[in-house]
C-alpha positions as a Markdown table, in Angstrom:
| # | Residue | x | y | z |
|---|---|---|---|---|
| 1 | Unk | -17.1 | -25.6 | 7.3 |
| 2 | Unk | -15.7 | -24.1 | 10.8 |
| 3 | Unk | -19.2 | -23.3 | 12.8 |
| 4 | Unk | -16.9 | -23.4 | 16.1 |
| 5 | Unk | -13.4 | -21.9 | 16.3 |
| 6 | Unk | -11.3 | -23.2 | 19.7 |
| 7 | Unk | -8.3 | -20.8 | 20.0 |
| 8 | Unk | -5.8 | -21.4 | 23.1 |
| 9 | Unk | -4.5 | -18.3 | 24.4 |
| 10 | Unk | -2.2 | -17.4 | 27.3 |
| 11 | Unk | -0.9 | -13.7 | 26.4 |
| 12 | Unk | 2.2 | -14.8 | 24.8 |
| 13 | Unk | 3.1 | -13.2 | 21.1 |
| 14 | Unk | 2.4 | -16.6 | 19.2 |
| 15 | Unk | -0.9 | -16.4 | 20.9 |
| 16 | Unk | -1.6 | -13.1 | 20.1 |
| 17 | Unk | -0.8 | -14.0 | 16.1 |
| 18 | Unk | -3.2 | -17.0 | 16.7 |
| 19 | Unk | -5.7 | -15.1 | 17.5 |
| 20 | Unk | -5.4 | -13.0 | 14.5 |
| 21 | Unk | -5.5 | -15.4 | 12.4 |
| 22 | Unk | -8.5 | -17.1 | 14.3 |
| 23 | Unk | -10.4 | -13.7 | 14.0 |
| 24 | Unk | -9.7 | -13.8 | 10.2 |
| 25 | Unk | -11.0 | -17.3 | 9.8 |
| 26 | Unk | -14.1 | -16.6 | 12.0 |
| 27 | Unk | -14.9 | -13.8 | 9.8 |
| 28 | Unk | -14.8 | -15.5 | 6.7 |
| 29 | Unk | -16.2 | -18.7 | 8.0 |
| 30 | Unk | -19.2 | -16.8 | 9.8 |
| 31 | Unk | -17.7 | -19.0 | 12.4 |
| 32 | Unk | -18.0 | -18.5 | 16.5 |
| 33 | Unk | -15.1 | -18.1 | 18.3 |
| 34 | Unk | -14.0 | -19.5 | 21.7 |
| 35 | Unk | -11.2 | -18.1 | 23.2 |
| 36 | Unk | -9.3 | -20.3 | 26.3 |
| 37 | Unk | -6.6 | -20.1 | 28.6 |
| 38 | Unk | -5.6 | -23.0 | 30.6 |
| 39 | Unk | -4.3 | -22.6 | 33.9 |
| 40 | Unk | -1.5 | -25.3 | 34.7 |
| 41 | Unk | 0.0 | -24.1 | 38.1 |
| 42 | Unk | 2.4 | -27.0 | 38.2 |
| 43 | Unk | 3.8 | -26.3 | 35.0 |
| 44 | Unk | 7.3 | -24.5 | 35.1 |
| 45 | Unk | 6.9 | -20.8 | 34.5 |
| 46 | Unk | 8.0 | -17.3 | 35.2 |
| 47 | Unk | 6.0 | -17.9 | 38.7 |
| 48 | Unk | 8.2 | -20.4 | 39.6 |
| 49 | Unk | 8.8 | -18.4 | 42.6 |
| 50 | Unk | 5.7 | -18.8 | 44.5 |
| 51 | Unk | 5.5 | -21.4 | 47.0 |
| 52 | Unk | 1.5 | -21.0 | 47.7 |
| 53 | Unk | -0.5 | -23.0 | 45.5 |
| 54 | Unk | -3.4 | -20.7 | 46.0 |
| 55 | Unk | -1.5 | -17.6 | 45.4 |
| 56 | Unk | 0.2 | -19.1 | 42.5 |
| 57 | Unk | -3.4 | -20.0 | 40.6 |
| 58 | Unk | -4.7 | -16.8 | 41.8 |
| 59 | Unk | -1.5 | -14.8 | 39.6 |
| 60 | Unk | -2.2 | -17.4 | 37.0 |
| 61 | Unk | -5.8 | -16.5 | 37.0 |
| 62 | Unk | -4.9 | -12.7 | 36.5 |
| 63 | Unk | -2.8 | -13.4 | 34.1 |
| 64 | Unk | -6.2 | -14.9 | 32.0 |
| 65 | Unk | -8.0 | -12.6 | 32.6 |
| 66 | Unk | -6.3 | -9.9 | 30.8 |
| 67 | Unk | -5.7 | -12.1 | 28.2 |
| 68 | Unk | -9.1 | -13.1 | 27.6 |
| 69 | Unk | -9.9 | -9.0 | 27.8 |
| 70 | Unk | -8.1 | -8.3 | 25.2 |
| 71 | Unk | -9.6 | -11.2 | 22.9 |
| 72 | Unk | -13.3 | -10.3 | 23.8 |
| 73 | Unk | -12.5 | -7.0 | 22.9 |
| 74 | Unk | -10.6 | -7.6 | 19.7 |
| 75 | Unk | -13.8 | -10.1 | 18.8 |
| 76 | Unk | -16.1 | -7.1 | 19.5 |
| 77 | Unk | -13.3 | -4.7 | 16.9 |
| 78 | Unk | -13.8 | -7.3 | 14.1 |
| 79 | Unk | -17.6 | -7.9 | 14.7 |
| 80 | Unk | -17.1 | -12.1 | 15.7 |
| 81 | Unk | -19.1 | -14.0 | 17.8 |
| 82 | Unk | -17.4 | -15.4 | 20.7 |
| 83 | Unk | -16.8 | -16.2 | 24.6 |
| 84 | Unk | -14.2 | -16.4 | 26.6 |
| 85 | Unk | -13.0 | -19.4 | 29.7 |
| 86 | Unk | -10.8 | -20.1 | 31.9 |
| 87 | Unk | -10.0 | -23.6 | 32.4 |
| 88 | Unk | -7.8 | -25.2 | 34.9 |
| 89 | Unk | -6.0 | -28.2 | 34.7 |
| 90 | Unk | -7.6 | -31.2 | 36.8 |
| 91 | Unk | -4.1 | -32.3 | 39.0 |
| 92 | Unk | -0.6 | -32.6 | 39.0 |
| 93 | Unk | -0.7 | -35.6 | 36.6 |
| 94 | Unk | -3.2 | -33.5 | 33.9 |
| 95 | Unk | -1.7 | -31.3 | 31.1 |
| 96 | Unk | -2.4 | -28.3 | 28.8 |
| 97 | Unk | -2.9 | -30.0 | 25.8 |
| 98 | Unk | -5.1 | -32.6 | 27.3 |
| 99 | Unk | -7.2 | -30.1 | 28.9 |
| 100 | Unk | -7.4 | -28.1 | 25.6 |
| 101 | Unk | -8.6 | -31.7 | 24.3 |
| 102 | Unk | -11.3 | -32.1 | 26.5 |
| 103 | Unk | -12.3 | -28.2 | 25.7 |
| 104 | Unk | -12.2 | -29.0 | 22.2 |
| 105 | Unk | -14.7 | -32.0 | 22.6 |
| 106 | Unk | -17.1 | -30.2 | 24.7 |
| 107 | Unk | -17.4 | -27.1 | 22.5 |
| 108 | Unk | -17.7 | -29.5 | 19.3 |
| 109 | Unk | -14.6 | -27.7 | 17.9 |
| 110 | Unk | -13.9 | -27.7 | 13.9 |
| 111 | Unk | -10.7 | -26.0 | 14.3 |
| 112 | Unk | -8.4 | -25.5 | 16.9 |
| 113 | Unk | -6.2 | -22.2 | 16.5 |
| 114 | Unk | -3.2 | -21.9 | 19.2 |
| 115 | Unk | 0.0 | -20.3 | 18.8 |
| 116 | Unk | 3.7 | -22.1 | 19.1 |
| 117 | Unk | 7.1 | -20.7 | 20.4 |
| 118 | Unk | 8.5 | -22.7 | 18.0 |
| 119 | Unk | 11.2 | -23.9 | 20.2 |
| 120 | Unk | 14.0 | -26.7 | 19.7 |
| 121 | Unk | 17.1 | -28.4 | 21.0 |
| 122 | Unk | 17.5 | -28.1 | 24.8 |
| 123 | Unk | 14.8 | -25.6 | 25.3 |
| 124 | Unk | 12.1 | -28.0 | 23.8 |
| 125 | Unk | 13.6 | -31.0 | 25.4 |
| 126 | Unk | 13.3 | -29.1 | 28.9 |
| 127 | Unk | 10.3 | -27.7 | 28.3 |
| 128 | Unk | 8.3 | -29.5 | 26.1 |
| 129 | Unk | 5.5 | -28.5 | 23.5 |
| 130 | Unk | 2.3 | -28.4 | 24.1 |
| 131 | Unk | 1.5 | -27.8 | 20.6 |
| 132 | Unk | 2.9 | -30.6 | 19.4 |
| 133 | Unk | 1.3 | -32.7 | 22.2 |
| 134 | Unk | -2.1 | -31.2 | 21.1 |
| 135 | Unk | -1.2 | -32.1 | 17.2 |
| 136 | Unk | -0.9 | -35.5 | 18.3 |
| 137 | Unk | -4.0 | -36.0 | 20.3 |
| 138 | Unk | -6.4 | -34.0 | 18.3 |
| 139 | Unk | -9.1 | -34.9 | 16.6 |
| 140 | Unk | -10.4 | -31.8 | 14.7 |
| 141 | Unk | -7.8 | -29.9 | 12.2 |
| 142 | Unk | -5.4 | -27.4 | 14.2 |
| 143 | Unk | -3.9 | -24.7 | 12.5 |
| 144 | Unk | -0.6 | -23.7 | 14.7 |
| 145 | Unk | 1.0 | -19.8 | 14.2 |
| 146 | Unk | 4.5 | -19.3 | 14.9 |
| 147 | Unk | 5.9 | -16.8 | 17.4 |
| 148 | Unk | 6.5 | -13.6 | 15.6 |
| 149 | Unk | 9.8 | -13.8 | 17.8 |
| 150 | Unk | 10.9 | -16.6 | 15.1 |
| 151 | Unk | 10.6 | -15.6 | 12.3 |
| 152 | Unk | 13.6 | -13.3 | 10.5 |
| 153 | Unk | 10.7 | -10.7 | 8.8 |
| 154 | Unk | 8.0 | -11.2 | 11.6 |
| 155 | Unk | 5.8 | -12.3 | 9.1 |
| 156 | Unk | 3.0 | -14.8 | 10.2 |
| 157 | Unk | 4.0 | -18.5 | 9.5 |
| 158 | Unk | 1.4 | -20.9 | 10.2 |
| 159 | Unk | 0.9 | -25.0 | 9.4 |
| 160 | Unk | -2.2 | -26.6 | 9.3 |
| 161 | Unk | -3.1 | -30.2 | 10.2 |
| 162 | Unk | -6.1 | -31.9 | 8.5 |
| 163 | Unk | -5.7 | -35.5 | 9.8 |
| 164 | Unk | -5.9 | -36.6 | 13.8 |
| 165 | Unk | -2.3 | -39.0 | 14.4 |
């Protein structure tokens, strides 16, 4: 059913759990897996700080890198195929879940597997959610995994859409 897992990473904890779960779907589904991190450098962040475009991507870059190391090596630990790839956004005007989009097309995704800070009032309205901008555009089922950060027993919660709209 999933031949090709998509799961959006970017180092956070609900990212982490997503990829968890992605690695326990993968193994039952005999299913690759491919991990990405988009990098956004106009998005509002923790970098904020950095005035350089170039040495703001190049941070943001780093930043992918170890956290596509540490999915390639917890995809070697559980014995799934996979790959790894950073993707940049395409302007000022482009946006993570669009990119993720166009990823998820080209890699014939049957499942998309990101995590979600699960975020609301003032926070969300400042910030936005690109996992619910991704549930909206989507065209293949996304199952989305809740920041451990969340959740009162740091148990995994997930939801899972079947239908693109």
């Amino acid at each position: 059913m999933y031949h090709t897992i998509l799961l959006a990473i970017d180092g956070s904890d609900a990212s982490l759990r997503a990829l968890d779960h992605a690695l326990g779907i993968a193994t039952l589904a005999h299913a690759r897996l491919h991990a990405v991190y988009i990098v956004h450098p106009w998005r509002v962040s923790e970098y904020a700080g950095y005035y350089d475009p170039g040495d703001l991507c190049k941070v943001l870059r780093e930043d992918a890198k170890v956290a596509l190391e540490a999915a390639r090596t917890a995809m070697a630990r559980h014995g799934v195929r996979g790959t790894t790839e950073i993707v940049e956004t395409q302007s000022a005007s482009d946006d993570i879940a669009s990119c993720l989009q166009r990823c998820a097309e080209l890699h014939e995704a049957a499942l998309v597997v990101m995590g979600t800070h699960g975020r609301h009032g003032v926070a969300r309205a400042v910030l936005g959610s690109v996992a619910e901008q991704f549930l909206r555009m989507s065209t293949c089922p996304v199952l989305l995994v809740r920041s451990g950060a969340n959740l009162g027993d740091r148990s995994a919660s997930a939801s899972v859409s079947s239908t693109p709209g």
